[in-house]
Every structure is written in structure tokens, then in C-alpha cells.
C-alpha angles and dihedrals in degrees: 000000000000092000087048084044101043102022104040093028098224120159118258081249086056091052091045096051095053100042092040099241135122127267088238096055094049091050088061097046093048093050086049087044085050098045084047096056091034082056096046093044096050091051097047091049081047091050090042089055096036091243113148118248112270116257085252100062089038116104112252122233119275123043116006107200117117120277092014129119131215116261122254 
């Protein structure tokens, strides 16, 4: 969906239409797709520098796998 919105340059209508979705679901996935590759960016240019990664990108406390939060 990214590579059909950024390297072929069709509409978010267009993408919708093809893969049988709604506008509204492939707005959200390409604004996730975008955070993603804005994070990974950000940390290879740290890494590149020796910087160390910003608070935001870092893991919280608690249970690390992805799309879990830390217990309260």
C-alpha cells in the first residue's frame, strides 16, 4: 500500500479501489506506514551519529513485545 501510494503515485481512492478497502482504512495504514519509516529513519541517522535513540522511539518498561503495554 505505501510503495502503490509513494512509488506509483496513485490516490488513496485509487488504492482503495484495487485492494477492496475503504479510503478511510488505507489513510490510516499509510500514516502508520509513514510513523514506521519516520521511526526507523530517525534511529539509523542516531545510530549513524552515535547519538543515542530519543525517549519516544525507546521500549517502556514492562512487556516488550510489540503492541503491548506495560503493566500498571
Amino acid at each position: 500500500m505505501f510503495l502503490m501510494r509513494r512509488v506509483h503515485d496513485l490516490s488513496p481512492a485509487t488504492i482503495a479501489g484495487e485492494m477492496g478497502l475503504s479510503v478511510s482504512t488505507v489513510e490510516k495504514h499509510l500514516a502508520k506506514a509513514l510513523k514506521l519509516v519516520a521511526q526507523a529513519r530517525a534511529e539509523r541517522e542516531d545510530q549513524a551519529f552515535g547519538r543515542p535513540a530519543p525517549q519516544e522511539l525507546r521500549q517502556p518498561a514492562g512487556d516488550r513485545r510489540a503492541g503491548r503495554r506495560p503493566r500498571r
